[in-house]
C-alpha positions as CSV (number, residue, x, y, z in Angstrom):
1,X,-19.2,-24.8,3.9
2,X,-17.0,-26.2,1.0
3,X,-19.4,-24.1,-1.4
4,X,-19.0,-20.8,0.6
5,X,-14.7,-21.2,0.1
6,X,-15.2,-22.0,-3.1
7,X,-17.5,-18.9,-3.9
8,X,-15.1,-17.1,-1.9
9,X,-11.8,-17.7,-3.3
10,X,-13.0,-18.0,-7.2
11,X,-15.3,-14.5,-7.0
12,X,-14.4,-12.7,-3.6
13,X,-10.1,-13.3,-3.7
14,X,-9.0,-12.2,-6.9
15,X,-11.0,-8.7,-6.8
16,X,-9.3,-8.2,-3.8
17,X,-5.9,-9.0,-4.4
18,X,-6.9,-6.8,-7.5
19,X,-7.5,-3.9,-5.7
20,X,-4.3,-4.7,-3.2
21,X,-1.8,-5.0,-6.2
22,X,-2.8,-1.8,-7.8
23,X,-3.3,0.7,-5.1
24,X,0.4,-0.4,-3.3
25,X,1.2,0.1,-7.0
26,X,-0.1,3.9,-7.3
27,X,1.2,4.2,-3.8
28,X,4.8,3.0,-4.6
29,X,5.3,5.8,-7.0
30,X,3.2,8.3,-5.2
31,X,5.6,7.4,-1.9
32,X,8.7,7.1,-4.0
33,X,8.6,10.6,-5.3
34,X,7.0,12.4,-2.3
35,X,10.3,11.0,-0.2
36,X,12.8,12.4,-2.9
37,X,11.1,15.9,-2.6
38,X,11.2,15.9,1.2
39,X,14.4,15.0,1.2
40,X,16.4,16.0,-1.5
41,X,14.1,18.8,-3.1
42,X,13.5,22.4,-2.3
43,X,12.1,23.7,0.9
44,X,9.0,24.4,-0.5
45,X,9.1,20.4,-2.3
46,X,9.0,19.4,1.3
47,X,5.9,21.4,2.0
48,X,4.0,20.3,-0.7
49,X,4.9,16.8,0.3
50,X,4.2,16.9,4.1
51,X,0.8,18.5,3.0
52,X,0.1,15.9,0.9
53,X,1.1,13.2,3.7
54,X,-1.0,14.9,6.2
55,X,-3.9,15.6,4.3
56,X,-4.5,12.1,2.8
57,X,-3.5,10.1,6.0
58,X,-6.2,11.7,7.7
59,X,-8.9,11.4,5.1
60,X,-10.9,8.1,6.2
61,X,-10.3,5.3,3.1
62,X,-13.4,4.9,2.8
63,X,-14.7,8.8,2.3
64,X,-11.9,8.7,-0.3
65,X,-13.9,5.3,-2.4
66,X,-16.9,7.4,-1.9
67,X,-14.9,10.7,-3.7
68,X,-13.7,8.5,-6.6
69,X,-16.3,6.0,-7.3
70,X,-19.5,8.7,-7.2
71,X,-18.2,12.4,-6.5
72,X,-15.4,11.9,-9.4
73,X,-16.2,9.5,-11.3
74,X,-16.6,12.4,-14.1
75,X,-12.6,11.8,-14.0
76,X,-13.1,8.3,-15.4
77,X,-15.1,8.8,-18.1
78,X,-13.5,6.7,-20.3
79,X,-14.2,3.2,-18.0
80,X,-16.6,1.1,-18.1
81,X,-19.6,2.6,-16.0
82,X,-19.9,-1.5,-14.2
83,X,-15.7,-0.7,-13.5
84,X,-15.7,2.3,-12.3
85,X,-16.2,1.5,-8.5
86,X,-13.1,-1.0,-9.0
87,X,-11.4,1.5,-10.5
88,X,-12.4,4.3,-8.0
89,X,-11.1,1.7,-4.8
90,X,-7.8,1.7,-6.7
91,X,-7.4,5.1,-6.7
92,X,-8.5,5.8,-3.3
93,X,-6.3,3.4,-1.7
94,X,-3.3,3.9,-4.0
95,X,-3.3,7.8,-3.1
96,X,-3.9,7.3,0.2
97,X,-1.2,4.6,0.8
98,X,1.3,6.7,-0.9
99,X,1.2,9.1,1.8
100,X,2.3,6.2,4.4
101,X,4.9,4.8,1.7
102,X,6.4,8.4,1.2
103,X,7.0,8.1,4.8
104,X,8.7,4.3,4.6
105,X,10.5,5.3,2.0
106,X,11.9,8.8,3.6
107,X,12.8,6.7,6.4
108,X,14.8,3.7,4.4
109,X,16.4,6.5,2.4
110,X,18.0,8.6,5.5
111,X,19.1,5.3,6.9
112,X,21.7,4.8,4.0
113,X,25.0,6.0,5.7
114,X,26.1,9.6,4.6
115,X,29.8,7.9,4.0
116,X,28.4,5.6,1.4
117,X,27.2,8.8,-0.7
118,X,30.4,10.8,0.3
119,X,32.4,8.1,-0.9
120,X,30.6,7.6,-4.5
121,X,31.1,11.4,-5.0
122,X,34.6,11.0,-4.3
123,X,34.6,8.1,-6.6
124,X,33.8,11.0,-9.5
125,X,29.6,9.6,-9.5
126,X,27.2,11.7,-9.9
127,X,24.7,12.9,-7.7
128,X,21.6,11.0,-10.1
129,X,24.2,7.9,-10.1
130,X,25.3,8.0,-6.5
131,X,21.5,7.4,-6.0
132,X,20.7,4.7,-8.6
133,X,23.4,2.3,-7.7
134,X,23.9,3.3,-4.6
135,X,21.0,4.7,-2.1
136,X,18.0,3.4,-3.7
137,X,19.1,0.0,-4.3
138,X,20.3,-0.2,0.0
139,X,17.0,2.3,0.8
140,X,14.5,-0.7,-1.0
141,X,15.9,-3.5,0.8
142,X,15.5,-1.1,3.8
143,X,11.9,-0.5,3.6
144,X,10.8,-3.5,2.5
145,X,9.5,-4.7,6.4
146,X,7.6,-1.3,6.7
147,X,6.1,-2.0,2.8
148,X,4.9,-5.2,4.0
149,X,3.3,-3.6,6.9
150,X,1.8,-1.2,4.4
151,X,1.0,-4.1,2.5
152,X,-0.7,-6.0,5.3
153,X,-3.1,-2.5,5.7
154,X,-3.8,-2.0,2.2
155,X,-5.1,-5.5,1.6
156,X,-7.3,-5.6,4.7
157,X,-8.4,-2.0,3.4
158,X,-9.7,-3.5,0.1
159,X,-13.0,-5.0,2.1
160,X,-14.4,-1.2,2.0
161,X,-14.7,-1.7,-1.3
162,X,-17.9,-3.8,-1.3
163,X,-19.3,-0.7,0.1
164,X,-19.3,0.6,-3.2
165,X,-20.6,-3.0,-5.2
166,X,-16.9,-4.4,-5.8
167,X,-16.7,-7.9,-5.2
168,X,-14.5,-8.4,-3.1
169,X,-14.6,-11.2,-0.2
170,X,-16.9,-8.9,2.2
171,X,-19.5,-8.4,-0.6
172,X,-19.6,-12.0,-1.5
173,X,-20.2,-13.0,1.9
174,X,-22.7,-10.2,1.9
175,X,-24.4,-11.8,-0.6
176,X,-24.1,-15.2,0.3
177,X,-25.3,-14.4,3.9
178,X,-28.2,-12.3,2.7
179,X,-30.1,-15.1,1.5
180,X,-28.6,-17.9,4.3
181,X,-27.8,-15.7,7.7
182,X,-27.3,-19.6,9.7
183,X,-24.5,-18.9,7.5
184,X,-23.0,-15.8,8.5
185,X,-20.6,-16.6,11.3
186,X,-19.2,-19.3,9.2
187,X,-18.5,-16.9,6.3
188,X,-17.2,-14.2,8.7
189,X,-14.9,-17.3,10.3
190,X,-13.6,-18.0,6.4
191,X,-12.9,-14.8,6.1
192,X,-10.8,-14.3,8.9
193,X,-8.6,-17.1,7.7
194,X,-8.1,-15.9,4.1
195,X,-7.3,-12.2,5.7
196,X,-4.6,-14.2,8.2
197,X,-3.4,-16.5,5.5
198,X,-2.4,-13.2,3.1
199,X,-1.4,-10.9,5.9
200,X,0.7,-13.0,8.4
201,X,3.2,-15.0,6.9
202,X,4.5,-12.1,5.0
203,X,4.9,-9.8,7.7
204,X,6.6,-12.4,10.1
205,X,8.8,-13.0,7.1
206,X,9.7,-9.1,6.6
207,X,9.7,-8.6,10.1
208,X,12.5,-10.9,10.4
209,X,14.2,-9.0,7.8
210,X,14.3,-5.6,9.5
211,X,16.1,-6.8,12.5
212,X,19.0,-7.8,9.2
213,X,18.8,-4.8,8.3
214,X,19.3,-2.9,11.3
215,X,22.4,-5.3,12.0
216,X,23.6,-5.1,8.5
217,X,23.8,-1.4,7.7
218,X,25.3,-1.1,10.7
219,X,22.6,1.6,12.1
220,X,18.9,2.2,13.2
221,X,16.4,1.9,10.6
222,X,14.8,5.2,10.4
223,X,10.8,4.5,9.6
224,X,9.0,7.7,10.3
């Protein structure tokens, strides 16, 4: 047992949190700018980004590995053929999670009190500089208990990634188990705990945060 956590957390972990950092990463930006357009750009902005929300939320996470890592992997010619399914998991999982962030993000963004922004512009700021110092900076604290949800999914997400040859903790216990099954329900219970361990402490801690927030912005936090 000692060797399977060992095996685990040296080979399985650090592809995972791999794939984790990087496709909340893509999906920050992709969710950051989709919530701008919907709410601040044109009517046809909005479109474009509820299209985009829709479409990718209801693509399975998996179908989109499968796209990235064998139907497109034309698109990442320039990797390293043995990278390319890593690669592929980041970019399914980042696009896909930016729809879900564009809607956290929408949500922390509309929560900002209008007489905050009334009161910059009054104060001569800019519309750009009334949200740099003053929506963004309130909407981030805001979503940060929906981003660790988010957060929370996209980790637990990475496991489809063995499906492809990444890895990641599933695949190693794939392996180990394919050679020792006695072993399996072990494994899966080692598993389990390393999931818990990187998922639950962070959303209690967030969670707690969000009922701050709701108290100190004096308002309902707006998620969806």
């Amino acid at each position: 047992m000692p060797t399977i956590l060992w095996i685990l957390l040296v080979r399985g972990v650090p592809d995972a949190l791999q794939i984790t950092f990087f496709g909340l990463a893509m999906g920050f930006g992709i969710g950051l700018i989709l919530a701008l357009m919907r709410v601040y750009g044109t009517e046809e902005m909005g479109w474009v980004a509820e299209a985009y929300e829709k479409v990718l939320r209801g693509i399975p996470v998996l179908v989109l590995i499968y796209i990235f890592t064998f139907g497109a992997s034309s698109i990442f010619w320039f990797v390293d053929p043995i990278q390319r399914p890593i690669v592929g998991a980041y970019v399914a999982l980042g696009i896909r999670s930016g729809a879900y962030q564009s809607q956290i993000f929408r949500g922390a963004i509309l929560s900002v009190s209008e007489g905050q922004v009334i009161a910059a512009r009054a104060l001569g700021m800019t519309g750009f500089q009334t949200q740099i110092y003053i929506v963004l900076p309130q909407a981030f604290r805001i979503a940060l208990p929906g981003w660790s949800n988010e957060y929370a999914v996209v980790i637990k997400d990475s496991s489809f990634a063995s499906d492809v040859g990444v890895f990641e903790i599933l695949k190693v216990v794939q392996n180990v188990t394919a050679n020792h099954p006695e072993l399996w329900l072990p494994s899966m219970g080692i598993v389990t705990l390393i999931y818990f361990v990187f998922t639950y402490p962070v959303t209690r801690y967030f969670g707690k945060k969000q009922k701050g927030a709701v108290g100190e912005f004096g308002r309902e936090v707006i998620w969806a």
